[in-house]
Each structure stands twice: as structure tokens, then as C-alpha cells.
N, C-alpha and C positions, 0 to 999 in steps of 0.2 A: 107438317108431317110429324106423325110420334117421336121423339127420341131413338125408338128404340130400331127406327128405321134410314135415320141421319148418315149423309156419306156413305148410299152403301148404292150399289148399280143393281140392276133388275133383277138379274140372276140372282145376286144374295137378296136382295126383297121378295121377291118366290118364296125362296126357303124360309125365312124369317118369319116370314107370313102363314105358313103354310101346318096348320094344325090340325086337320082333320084326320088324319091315320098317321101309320108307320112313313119315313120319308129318309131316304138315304140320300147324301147330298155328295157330289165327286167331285174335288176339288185337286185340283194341283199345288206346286208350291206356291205363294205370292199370293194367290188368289184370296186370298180374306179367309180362312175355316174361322180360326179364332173370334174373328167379328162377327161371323154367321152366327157361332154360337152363344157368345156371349147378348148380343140382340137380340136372338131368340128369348134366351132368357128376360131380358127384358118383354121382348112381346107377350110372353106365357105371363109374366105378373100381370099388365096391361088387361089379359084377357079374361084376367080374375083367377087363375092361378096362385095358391099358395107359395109363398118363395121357398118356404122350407120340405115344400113338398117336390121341389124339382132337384135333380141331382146331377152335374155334370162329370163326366169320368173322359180321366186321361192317363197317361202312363207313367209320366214321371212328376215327381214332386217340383222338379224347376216347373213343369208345362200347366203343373194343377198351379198353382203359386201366381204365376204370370194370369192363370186366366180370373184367378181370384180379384189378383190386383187392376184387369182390363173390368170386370163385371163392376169391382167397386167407383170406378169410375161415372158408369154409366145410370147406376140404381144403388141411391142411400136406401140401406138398412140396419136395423138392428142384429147384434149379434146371433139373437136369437131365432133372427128370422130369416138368417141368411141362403141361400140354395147352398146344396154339398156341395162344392167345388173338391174333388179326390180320386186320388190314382185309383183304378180296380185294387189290388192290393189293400190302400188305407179303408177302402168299404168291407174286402171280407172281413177285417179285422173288425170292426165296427160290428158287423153281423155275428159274428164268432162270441166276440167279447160277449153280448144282448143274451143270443141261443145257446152257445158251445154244449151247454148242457145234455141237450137234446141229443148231443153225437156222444156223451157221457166221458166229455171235456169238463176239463175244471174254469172257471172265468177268468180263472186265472192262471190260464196257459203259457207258457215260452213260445216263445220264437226263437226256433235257431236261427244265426247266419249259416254260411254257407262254408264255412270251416268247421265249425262245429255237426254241421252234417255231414262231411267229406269224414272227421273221426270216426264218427258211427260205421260209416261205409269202410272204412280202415280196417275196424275193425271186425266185421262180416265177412272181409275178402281175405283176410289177416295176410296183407301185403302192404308194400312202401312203397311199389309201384305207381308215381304219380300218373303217368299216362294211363295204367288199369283204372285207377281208382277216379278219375278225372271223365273216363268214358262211361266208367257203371255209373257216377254221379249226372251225365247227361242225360244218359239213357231212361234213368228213372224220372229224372221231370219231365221229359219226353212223353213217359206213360202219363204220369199223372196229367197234365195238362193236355191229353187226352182221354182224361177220365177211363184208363186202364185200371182198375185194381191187379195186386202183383199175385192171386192167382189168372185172371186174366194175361197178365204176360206172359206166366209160365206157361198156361194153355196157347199161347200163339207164338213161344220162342220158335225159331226156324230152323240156329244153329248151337253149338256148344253154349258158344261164348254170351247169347241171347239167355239160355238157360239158366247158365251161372249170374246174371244180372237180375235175373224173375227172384230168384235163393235170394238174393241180397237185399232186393228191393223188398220181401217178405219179412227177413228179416230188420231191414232198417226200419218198416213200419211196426214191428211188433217192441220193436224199442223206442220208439218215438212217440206210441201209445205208454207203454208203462212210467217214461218219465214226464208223463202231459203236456205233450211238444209236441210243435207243429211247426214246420219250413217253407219256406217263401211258398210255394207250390199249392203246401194247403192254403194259402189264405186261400183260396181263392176255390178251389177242386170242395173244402169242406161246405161254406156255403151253399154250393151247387145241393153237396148231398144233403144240407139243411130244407132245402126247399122242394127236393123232389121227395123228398120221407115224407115231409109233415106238411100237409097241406094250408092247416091253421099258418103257420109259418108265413108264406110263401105268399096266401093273404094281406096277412100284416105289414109285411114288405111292399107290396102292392100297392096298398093305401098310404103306407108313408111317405114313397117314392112315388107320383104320378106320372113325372113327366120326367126320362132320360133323355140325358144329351152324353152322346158317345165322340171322341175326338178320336184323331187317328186308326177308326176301325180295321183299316185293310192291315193293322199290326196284331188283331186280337187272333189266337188261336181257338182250339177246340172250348176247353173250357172255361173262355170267358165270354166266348158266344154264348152258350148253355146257362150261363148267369144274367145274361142280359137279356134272353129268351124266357127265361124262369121268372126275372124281376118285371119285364114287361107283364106277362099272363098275355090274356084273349085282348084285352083292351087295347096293346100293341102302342103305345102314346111314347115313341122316341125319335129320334133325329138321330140318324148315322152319319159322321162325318168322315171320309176316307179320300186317299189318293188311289188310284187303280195303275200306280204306276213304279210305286214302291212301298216293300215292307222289310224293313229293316229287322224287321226280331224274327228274321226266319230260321233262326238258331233255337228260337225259345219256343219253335211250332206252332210262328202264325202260318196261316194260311190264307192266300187272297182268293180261295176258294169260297171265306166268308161273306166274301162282297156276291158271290153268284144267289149263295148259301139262302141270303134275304130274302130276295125275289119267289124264293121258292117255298120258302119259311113265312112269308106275308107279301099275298097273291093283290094284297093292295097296296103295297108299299110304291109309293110317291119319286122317280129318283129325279134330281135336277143337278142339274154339271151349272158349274163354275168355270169357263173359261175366259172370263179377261186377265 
């Protein structure tokens, strides 16, 4: 048996195997994701796959790290040739850093944290109000990670207090543009708009990236589906890996509506369960 298929039960040799379309795989805790995914990757080199052409995305830096360190186990390479192992996040950046231009970003942009953006917002609401200032600060990642722009909010505020959040969020962007800053939100929302502008773009990406491996999908929200939709294209060449049974970042506006989302979104898509 390949390597890339050692110690692993049926179920995960499916998926691992399994390269001919889109392919969302459901897995519970315990169940091996991590092994599915990292094996696959190994399968994808095997299969003559480029290693630096494949990119695994996770969410947090400990989970990218850990699966960096389970992949180097399994398949020596050089530095150069390694697959992305990186949280959505470390990729917009990446993209940003390359493009940003194009959005008429400098390349060399800022990153606020997330105090330094609560300032701006301070100063928009001009209150000291932590509880106001803490909710217009939700509300507008809210939007953006649903790909709202803040006239789009203002056009769908409901009530006062939605209103006064649209004003703010307008204004926090039109300051966050003039000082060439971008907050956690945009890594992630700007790409999206990198690739639905410019189609050369979107291309490029395409070709670099051929083969996605998504780790705990049932956490992704609006617009990091729409990334992982955009970075696919028509060729559709990923592996979703998700629990259908928790999503933890339902604060940050996942939805496990993106686990239905697929099926419908790619009418070929492959799904296989993991239950041992």
C-alpha cells in the first residue's frame, strides 16, 4: 500500500483516494480529518501533483503548524517545494501583499489589531461607551464577513441603532482607506474583491493553487466560502473537510448552512462520512 494510504480504514481511504471532482468529507471528533487531509496530500503528490501547487487552509495558526508538522512527517521536501500549509487569514495576506495594488492599496499596508480598530470606532461614535463601542465593532465584521459594503448596510439598517452602525462603519472605512490599513476582516473580504474585479487575477491564483484542502469548513462563514469558491473556479479540485455537528465561530458568522451551500454550489460534489 502507498504510504500515503498506511493506517487508515476504508472510509478515510475513499476520501484520500478520491480525486476526480469537488469532495466534502464529514467527519466527527476522533475520526482522523487531520490524517485524511494530510494523506491526501500525500496522495495528490503521488498522483503527480505539484506539492507547491496544493494549499491546505485552516483556521488557527496552532492547527496550520500541527498539520505542517503531521504532513512533514509523511512526505520529505524541500523548502521550496512545500504545499501552503495556512490559516485563510495568512493566505489573504499573502494575496494582498502580491495584488493589494489593484484595490489601490499600498504593499505595504498595515494591519490593525483589534484595538487599534475599536480607536477608529471611538472615535466615529465619539463615546467611551465600551458596550456601544464593542457592539458597532461586532456588527461591522458581521457585515463584512458578509461581504456587506457600509452603504449596503445603511440601505438594509432596520432600526436607529443599525443606522448609526452603517455611519460608522462608513466612516471607519473611509479612514482605514486614507491611512492604507486593513483589519483582520479585510484579509480576507479584500481578496474576495481581488478576484471578482479582475479576472487575470483570479486566474493566476487558480494556476498556483490547484488543489484545496479546506479543514474544519462547517466554521467558515460567508466570505471565506466566496474565496474558496473564487479560488476553486469551474475546475472545482478541493476537499472540504467539516463536522456537521459543530461550529464554534458562530460569533464570527459561520454558518453550517455552508456545508448544504456545497451541494448546491457543485452538483458533483462527492460527500463521504467518517464514522468510526
Amino acid at each position: 500500500m502507498p504510504q500515503s494510504q498506511s493506517g487508515v480504514n476504508p472510509a478515510q481511504r475513499e476520501a484520500i483516494r478520491y480525486l476526480d471532482g469537488p469532495c466534502l468529507v464529514i467527519a466527527g471528533a476522533g475520526s482522523g480529518k487531520t490524517r485524511v487531509i494530510t494523506h491526501k496530500i500525500a496522495r495528490l503528490i503521488e498522483a503527480g501533483f505539484s506539492p507547491s501547487a496544493i494549499a491546505a487552509i485552516t483556521f488557527t495558526n496552532k492547527a496550520a503548524r500541527e498539520m505542517a508538522e503531521r504532513l512533514g512527517r509523511l512526505v520529505r521536501l524541500a523548502d521550496g517545494e512545500k504545499p501552503l500549509v495556512s490559516t485563510f487569514h495568512s493566505l489573504g495576506v499573502q494575496m494582498l501583499r502580491r495584488d493589494s495594488s489593484r484595490l489601490g492599496l499600498k504593499t505595504r499596508f498595515s494591519i490593525l489589531d483589534s484595538d487599534d480598530a475599536l480607536a477608529i470606532i471611538r472615535q466615529a461614535l465619539a463615546t467611551t461607551d465600551s458596550k456601544l463601542l464593542r457592539a458597532a465593532q461586532t456588527q461591522i465584521s458581521l457585515w463584512k464577513n458578509a461581504l456587506i459594503d457600509p452603504d449596503g448596510a445603511l440601505a438594509g439598517a432596520t432600526d436607529e441603532g443599525q443606522k448609526q452602525a452603517a455611519l460608522v462603519y462608513r466612516e471607519y472605512s473611509a479612514t482605514l482607506a486614507a491611512y492604507q490599513a486593513v483589519d483582520f476582516d479585510d484579509l480576507i473580504r479584500l481578496p474576495v474583491q481581488l478576484l471578482r474585479e479582475h479576472q487575470d487575477l483570479a486566474q493566476a491564483w487558480r494556476e498556483k493553487l490547484r488543489y484545496l484542502l479546506v479543514d474544519e469548513y462547517q466554521d467558515t462563514n460567508a466570505c471565506q466560502y466566496e474565496l474558496l469558491k473564487l479560488l476553486c473556479g469551474p475546475r472545482a479540485a478541493f476537499t472540504a473537510v467539516g463536522d456537521d455537528d459543530q461550529s464554534i465561530y458562530g460569533w464570527r458568522g459561520a454558518t453550517l448552512e455552508n456545508l448544504g451551500r456545497l451541494a448546491q454550489d457543485f452538483p458533483a460534489l462527492k460527500v463521504i462520512k467518517l464514522e468510526q
